[in-house]
C-alpha positions in Angstrom: 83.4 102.1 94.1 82.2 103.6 97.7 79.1 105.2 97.3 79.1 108.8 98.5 76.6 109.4 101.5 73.7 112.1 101.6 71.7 113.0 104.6 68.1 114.7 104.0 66.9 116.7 106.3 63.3 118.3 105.5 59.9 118.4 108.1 58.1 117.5 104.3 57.7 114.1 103.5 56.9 114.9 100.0 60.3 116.3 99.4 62.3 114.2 101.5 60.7 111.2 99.1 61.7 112.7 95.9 64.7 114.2 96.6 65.9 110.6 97.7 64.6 109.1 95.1 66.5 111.1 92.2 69.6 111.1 94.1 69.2 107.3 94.5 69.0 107.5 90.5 72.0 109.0 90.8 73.8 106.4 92.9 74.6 108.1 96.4 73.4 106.2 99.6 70.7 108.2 100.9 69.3 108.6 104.5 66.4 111.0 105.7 65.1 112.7 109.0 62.5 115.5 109.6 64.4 117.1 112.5 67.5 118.9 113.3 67.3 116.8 116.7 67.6 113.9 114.9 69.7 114.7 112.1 72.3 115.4 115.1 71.6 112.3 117.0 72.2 110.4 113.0 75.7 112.3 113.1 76.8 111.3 116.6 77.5 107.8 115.1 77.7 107.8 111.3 79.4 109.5 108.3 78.0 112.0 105.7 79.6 113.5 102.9 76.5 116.1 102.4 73.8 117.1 104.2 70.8 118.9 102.5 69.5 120.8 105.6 65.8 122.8 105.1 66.3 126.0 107.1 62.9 126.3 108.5 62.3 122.8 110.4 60.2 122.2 114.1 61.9 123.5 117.1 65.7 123.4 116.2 66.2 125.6 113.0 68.5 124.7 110.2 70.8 127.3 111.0 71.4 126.1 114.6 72.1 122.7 113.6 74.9 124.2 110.6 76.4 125.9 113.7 76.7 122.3 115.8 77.6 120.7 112.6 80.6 122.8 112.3 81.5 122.5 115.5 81.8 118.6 114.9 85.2 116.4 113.9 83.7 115.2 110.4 83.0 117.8 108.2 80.2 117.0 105.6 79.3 119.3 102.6 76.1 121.5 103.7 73.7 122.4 101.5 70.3 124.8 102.6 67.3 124.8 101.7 64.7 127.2 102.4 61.2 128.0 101.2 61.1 131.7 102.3 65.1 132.3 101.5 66.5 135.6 102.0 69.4 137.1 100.5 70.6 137.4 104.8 69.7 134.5 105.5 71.9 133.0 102.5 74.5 134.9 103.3 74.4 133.8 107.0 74.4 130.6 106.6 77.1 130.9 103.9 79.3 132.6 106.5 78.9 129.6 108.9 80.3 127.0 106.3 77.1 126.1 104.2 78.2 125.1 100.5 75.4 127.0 98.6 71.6 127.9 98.6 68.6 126.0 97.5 65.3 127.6 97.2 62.1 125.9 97.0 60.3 124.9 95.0 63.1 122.8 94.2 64.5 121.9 91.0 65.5 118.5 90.5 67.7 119.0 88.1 69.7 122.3 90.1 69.7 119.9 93.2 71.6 116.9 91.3 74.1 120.0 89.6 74.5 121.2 93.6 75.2 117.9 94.8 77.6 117.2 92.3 79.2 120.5 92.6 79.3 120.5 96.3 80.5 116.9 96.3 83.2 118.0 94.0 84.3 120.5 96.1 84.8 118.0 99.4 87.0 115.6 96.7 89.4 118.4 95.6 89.6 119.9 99.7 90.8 116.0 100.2 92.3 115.2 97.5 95.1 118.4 98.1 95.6 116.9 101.6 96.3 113.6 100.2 98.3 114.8 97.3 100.7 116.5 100.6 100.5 112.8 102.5 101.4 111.1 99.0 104.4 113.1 98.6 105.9 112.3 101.9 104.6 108.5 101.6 106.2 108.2 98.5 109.7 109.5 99.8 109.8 105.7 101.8 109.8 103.5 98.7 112.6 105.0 96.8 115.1 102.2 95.5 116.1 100.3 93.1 116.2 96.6 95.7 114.4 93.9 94.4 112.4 93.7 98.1 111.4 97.6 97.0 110.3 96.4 93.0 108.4 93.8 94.5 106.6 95.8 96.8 105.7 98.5 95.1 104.1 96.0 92.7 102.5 94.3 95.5 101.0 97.5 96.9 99.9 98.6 93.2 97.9 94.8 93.1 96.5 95.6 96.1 95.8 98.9 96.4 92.1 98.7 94.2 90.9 95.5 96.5 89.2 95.5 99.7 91.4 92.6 100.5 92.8 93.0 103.9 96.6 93.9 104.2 99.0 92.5 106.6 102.8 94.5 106.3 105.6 92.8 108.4 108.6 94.9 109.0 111.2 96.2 111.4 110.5 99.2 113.3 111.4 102.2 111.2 111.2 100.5 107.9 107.7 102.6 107.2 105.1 100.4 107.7 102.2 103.2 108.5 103.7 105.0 105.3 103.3 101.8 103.1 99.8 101.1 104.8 99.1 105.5 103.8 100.1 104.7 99.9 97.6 101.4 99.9 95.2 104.0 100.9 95.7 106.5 98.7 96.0 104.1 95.5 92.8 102.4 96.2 89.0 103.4 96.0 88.5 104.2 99.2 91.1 107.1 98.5 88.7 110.1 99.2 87.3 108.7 102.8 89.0 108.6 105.9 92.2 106.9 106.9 92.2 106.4 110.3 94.8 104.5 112.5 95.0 103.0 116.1 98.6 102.2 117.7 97.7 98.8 120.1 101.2 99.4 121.7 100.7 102.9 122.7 97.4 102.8 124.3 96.3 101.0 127.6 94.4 97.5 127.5 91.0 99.0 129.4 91.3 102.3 126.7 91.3 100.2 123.5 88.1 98.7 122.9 86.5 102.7 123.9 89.0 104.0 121.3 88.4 101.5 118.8 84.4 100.7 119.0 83.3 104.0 121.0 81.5 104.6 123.6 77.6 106.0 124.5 77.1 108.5 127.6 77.9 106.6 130.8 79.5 103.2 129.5 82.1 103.9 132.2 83.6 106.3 134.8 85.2 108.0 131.7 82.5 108.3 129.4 81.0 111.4 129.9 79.4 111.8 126.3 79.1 109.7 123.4 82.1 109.2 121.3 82.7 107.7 117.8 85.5 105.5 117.9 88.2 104.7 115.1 86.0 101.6 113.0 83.3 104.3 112.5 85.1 107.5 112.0 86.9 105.3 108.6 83.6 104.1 107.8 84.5 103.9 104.0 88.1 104.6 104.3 90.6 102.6 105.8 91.7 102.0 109.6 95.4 100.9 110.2 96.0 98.6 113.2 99.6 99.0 114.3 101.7 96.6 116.2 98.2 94.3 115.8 99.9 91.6 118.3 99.5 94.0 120.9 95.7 93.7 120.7 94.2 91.6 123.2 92.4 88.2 123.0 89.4 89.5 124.1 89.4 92.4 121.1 90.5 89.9 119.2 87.7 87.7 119.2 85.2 90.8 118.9 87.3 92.0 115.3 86.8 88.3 114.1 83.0 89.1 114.1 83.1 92.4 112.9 85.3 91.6 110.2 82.7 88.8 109.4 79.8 90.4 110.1 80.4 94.1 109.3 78.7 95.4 112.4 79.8 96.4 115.5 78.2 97.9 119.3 79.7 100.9 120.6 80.6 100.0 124.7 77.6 100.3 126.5 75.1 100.1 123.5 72.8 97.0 122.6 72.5 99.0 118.8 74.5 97.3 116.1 76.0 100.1 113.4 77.0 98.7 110.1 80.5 99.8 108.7 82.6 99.4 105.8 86.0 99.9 106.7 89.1 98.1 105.1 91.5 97.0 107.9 95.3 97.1 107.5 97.5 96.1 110.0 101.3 95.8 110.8 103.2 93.9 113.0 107.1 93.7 114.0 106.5 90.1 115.6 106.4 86.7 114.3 102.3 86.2 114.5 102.9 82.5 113.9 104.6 81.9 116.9 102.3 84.2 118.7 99.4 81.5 117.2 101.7 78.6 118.5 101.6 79.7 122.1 97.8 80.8 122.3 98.3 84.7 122.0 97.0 85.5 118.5 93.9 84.2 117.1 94.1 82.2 114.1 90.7 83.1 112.9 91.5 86.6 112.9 95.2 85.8 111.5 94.0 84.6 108.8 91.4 87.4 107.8 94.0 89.8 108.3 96.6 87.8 106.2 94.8 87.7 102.8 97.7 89.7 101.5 101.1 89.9 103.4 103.7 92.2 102.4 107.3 92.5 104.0 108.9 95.6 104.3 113.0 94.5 104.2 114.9 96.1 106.9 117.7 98.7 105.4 120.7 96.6 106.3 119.2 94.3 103.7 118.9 96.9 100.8 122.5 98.7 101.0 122.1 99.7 97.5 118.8 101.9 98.2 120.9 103.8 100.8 122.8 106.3 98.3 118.9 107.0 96.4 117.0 107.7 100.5 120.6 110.1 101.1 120.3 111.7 97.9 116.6 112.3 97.8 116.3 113.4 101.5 119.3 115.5 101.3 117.5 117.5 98.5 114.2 117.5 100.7 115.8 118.8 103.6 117.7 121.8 102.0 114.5 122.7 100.6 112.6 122.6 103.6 115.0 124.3 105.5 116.0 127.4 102.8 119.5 125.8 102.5 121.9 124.8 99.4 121.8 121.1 98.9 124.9 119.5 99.9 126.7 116.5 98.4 128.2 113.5 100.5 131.8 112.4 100.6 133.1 109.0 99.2 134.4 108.3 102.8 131.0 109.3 104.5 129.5 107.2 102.2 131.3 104.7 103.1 130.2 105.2 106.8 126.9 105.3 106.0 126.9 102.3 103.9 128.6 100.2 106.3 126.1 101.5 109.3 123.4 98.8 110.6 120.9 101.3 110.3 119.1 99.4 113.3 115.8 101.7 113.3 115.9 101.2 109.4 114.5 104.2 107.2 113.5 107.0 110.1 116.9 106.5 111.5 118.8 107.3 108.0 116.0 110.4 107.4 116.7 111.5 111.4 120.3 111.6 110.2 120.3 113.5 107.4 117.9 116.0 108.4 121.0 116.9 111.3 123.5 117.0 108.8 121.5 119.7 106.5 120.6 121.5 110.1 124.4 121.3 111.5 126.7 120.8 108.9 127.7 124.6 107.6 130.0 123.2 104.7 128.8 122.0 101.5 129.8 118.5 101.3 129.4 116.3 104.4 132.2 114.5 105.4 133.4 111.7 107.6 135.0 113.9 109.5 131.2 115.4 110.6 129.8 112.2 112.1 132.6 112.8 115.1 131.6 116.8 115.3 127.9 116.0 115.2 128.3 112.8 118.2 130.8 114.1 120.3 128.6 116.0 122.8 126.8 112.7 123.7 126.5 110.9 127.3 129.5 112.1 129.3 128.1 115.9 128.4 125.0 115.3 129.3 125.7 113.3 132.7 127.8 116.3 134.3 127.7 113.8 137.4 130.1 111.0 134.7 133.4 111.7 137.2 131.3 111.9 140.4 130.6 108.7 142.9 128.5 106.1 140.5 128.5 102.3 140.4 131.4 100.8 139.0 129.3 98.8 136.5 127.6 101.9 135.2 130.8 103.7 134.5 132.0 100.7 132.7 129.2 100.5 130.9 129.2 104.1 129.8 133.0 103.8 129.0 132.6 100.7 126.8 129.7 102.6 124.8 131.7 105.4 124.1 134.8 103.6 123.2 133.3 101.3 121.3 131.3 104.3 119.5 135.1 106.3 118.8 136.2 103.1 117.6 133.4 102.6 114.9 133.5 106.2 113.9 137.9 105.8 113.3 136.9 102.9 111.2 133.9 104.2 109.3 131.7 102.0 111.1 133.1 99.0 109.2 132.5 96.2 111.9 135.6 93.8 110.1 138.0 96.8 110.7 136.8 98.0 114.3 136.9 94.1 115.5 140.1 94.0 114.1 141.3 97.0 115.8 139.7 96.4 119.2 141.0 92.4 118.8 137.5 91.3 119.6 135.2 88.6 116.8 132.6 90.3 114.5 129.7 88.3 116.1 130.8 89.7 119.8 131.2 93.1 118.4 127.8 93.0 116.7 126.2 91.7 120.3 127.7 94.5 122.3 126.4 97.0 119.9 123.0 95.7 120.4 123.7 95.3 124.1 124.8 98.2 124.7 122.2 100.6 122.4 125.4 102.5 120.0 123.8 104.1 117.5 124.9 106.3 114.7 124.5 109.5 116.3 125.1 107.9 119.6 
């Protein structure tokens, strides 16, 4: 169980001792300051989920450091306390986000019901964002596969650990959406998950976006900034496309992961962290290993438990259950009366490569609800919906180009006509088009055709 985190800030030693004390008793991690200066500096690089803040402290007030609280990414319960408290000064600080009103002196056993209560409150504010997230993660495992049974059992064995996850898949297939559900089924449910794409950021940005950075670390770093490992202190943090990392990042997770510590850039300060790590990957890491561009130490503390998402094309019967479910999501979400698919389209459908897996299938549907006026979608509708492609959108198609990107365009859109006429049944179009199945399957590849394009 993650223990809940409590900040006390009071200028009276007295108090800050016994009210850590008895919330110790209660199980919460507790740290203390005497200064709003310093309660700020504490927040700049760790997590709270309540502050107890004493409105009368030296130099910076209380209700000045609620204001820069609020102003802040986290967003901690906030509890006052005061000694002289005011029914205005309550209801000021109330108005600026504080969670209730404590005066002194204090009762131990109001302050544990206010924690509680305020605690509480956070959970629920969470818990209805997660319940949203949950819905949508959910949505991704429907099925009735065996690859789909056996990972939604894997994901239910390994949901309560703090074992690290490793999900192989296929883009598309849904691997941040399986790495969501882990976090939402496991302890860690009510802390942050927080997520870093390795592929989509540059090499010299990573290690500031992953570890932080203080004031001044580089050209760039014109204030201190919490990276990813610390804002899902207690929560979870979701490396995707992990082989992008670098060898040099690499070997700085190996120690983290082993040590549970890390220094944000340009800091000689060492900040602990609990943060379970999943990751994802669309490559072979093995090979990666092999030829000296994944570390096996770090492989291997990544790959406690693997999990493979199957690609779609290998789970045809889950295709009618994702078309009938996002069919119904989609009318709902856009006001409209569900429709209902024909045997024919179907047909198409189920014979379809589905080469971007899952978000290509949702893509489609969601344009069908959007575009088709009728009732029933038929086979007839995947022409209407992909005629308009390339030669619309290039009005220079019949002007002077090179003879190899004409024929290239021609053979795409030929080859797309001929899929659609034969309800994208590869035997039948290879057939028609007197080419082998293999070949046909390579220019399709080659060539980008999609279903929609």
């Amino acid at each position: 169980m993650i223990k809940d985190k409590i900040l006390i800030i009071d200028d009276e030693k007295g108090i800050r001792s016994s009210l850590k004390g008895i919330l110790e008793d209660e199980g919460y991690s507790i740290k203390t300051a005497n200064t709003g200066e310093d309660c700020l500096k504490l927040l700049e690089w760790q997590n709270f989920d309540l502050i107890l803040l004493d409105i009368w402290l030296p130099e910076m007030d209380g209700i000045e450091v609620l204001k820069k609280i609020k102003t802040m990414d986290e967003n901690p319960q906030v509890v006052m306390i005061s000694g002289h408290g005011t029914v205005e000064t309550a209801v000021k600080a109330t108005k600026l986000g504080a969670y209730d009103f404590l005066e002194k002196p204090l009762s131990l056993e109001k302050v544990v019901l206010t924690v509680k209560n305020a605690l509480r409150q956070k959970r629920l504010e969470e818990e209805n964002i997660q319940l949203r997230q949950k819905i949508r993660v959910k949505h991704h495992l429907i099925g009735k596969s065996p690859a789909i049974k056996k990972l939604r059992e894997e994901i239910k064995k390994a949901a309560p650990t703090n074992g690290g996850v490793l999900i192989y898949g296929e883009s598309g297939t849904g691997k941040y959406l399986v790495a969501r559900l882990i976090h939402q089924e496991s302890q860690r449910k009510n802390k942050r998950f927080a997520q870093i794409n390795f592929a989509a950021i540059p090499e010299d940005l990573i290690e500031s976006e992953l570890f932080g950075h203080v004031k001044g670390a580089h050209v760039n770093a014109n204030k201190d900034k919490r990276g990813k490992l610390q804002l899902a202190d207690g929560g979870t943090l979701f490396f995707d496309e992990i082989s992008d990392m670098s060898l040099k990042t690499q070997a700085k997770m190996v120690r983290i992961i082993t040590e549970k510590k890390f220094e944000p850039l340009g800091s000689n300060e060492s900040i602990a962290v609990d943060t379970r790590i999943i990751a994802a990957t669309n490559k072979n890491i093995k090979n990666l290993i092999a030829r000296g561009k994944f570390r096996e130490d770090l492989f291997l503390k990544l790959n406690v438990i693997p999990m493979v998402i199957p690609p779609l094309r290998e789970r045809k019967e889950d295709i009618p259950l994702l078309i009938e479910n996002f069919l119904k999501y989609f009318s709902i979400e856009y006001g409209k009366k569900k429709k209902s698919m024909s045997k024919k389209a179907m047909e198409a459908f189920l014979n379809y490569s589905w080469p971007n897996n899952a978000s290509e299938l949702i893509n489609v549907i969601e344009r069908f609800v959007i575009m088709v006026p009728e009732e029933e979608i038929k086979a007839s509708h995947l022409s209407l919906l992909v005629e308009p492609r390339e030669s619309q959108y290039a009005p220079d198609f019949n002007k002077n180009r090179p003879l190899k990107q004409a024929t290239k365009q021609f053979e795409k859109e030929y080859i797309h006509k001929a899929l659609i006429r034969h309800n994208w049944d590869i035997y039948e179009t290879a057939s028609d088009l007197k080419v082998d199945r293999d070949g046909l399957n390579k220019k399709i590849k080659k060539l980008g055709i999609t279903f929609l394009g």
